[in-house]
C-alpha positions as CSV (number, residue, x, y, z in Angstrom):
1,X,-3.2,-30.2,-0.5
2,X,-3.5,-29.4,3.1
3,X,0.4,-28.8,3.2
4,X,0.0,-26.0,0.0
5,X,1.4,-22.5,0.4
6,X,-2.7,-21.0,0.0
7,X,-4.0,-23.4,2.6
8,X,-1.2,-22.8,5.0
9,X,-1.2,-19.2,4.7
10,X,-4.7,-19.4,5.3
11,X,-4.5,-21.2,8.5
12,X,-2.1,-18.2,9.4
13,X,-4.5,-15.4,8.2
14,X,-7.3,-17.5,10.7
15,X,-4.8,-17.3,13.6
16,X,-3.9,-13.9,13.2
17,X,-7.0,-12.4,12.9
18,X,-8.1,-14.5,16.1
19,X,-5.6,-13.2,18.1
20,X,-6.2,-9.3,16.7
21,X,-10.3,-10.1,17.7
22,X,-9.4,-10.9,20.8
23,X,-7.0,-7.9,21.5
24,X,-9.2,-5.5,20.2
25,X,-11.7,-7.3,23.0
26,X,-9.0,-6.3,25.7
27,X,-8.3,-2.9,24.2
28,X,-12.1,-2.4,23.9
29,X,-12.5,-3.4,28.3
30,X,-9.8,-1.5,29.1
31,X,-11.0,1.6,27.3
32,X,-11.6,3.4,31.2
33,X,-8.6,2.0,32.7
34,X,-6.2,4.4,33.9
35,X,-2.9,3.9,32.2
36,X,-4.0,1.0,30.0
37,X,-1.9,1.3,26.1
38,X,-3.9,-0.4,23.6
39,X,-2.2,-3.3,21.8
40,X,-1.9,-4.3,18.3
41,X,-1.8,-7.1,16.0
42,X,0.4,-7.2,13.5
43,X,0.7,-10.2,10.6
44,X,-0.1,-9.4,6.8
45,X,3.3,-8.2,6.0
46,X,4.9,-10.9,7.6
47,X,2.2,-13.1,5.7
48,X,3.0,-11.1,2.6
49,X,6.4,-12.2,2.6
50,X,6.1,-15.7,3.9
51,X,4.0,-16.4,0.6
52,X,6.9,-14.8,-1.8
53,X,9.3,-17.1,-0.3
54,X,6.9,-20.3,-0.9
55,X,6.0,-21.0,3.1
56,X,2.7,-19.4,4.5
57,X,3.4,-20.2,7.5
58,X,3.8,-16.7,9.9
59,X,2.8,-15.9,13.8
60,X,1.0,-12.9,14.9
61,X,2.9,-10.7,16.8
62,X,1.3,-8.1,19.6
63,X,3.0,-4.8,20.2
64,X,2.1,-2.1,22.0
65,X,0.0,1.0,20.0
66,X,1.8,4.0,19.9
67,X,-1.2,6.4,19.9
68,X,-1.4,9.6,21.7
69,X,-2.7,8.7,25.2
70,X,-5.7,10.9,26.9
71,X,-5.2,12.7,30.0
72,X,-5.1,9.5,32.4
73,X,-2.9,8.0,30.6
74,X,-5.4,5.8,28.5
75,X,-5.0,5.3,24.6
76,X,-7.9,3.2,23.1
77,X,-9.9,5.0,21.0
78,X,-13.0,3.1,20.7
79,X,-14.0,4.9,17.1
80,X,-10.5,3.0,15.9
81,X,-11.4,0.0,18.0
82,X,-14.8,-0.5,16.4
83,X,-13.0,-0.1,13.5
84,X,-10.9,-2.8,13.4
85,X,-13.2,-5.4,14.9
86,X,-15.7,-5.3,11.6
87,X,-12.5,-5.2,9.3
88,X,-11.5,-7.8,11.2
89,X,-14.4,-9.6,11.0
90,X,-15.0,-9.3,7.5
91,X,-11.6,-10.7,6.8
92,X,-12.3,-13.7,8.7
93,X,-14.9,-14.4,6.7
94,X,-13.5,-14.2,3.7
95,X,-10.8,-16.6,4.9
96,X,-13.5,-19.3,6.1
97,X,-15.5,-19.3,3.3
98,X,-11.7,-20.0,1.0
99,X,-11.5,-22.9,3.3
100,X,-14.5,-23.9,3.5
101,X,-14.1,-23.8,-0.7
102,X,-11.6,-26.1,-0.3
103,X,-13.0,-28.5,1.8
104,X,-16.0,-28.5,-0.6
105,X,-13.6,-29.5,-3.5
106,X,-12.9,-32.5,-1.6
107,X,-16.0,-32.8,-0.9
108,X,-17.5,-33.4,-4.2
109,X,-14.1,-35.0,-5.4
110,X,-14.7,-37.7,-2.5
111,X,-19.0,-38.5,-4.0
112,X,-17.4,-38.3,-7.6
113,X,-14.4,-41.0,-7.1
């Protein structure tokens, strides 16, 4: 069960979305740094493809965010930032609440045996 394709991918999803919550953080301090390039998570496609091919199992990669930079060099844009963290949020959600499904299936399977 814990070694199925959903469950695994799951655990994937969780980690990448960590990792983006935590680099939006950075992107979101740096916002008056001189010279500071936002960063970017990127995962779901990777994810996507992992799942096609029977695996799940994918690591988050960071790259650096090609948007237009301001004046000092700067290129977080805290509209976009903001953005992303409640997308984010809400995805992670959702992917706690399928485990926490799952371990509620087991649950009642364990009081039912």
């Amino acid at each position: 069960m814990f070694d199925s394709v959903s469950f695994v991918a799951l655990g994937s999803a969780l980690d990448g979305l960590a990792l983006r919550q935590r680099v939006i953080a950075d992107n979101i301090a740096n916002l008056q740094t001189p010279g500071y390039h936002a960063q970017r998570v990127m995962f779901e496609d990777e994810l996507a493809r992992a799942v096609d091919h029977g695996s799940g199992s994918v690591r988050a990669t960071v790259a650096r965010s090609l948007e237009p930079t301001r004046e000092d060099g700067n290129n977080v844009n805290l509209d976009s930032q903001t953005l992303a963290n409640i997308d984010t949020n809400l995805r992670y959600q959702l992917a706690t609440q399928a485990i926490s499904g799952t371990f509620s299936g087991i649950r009642t399977a364990i009081r039912t045996a």
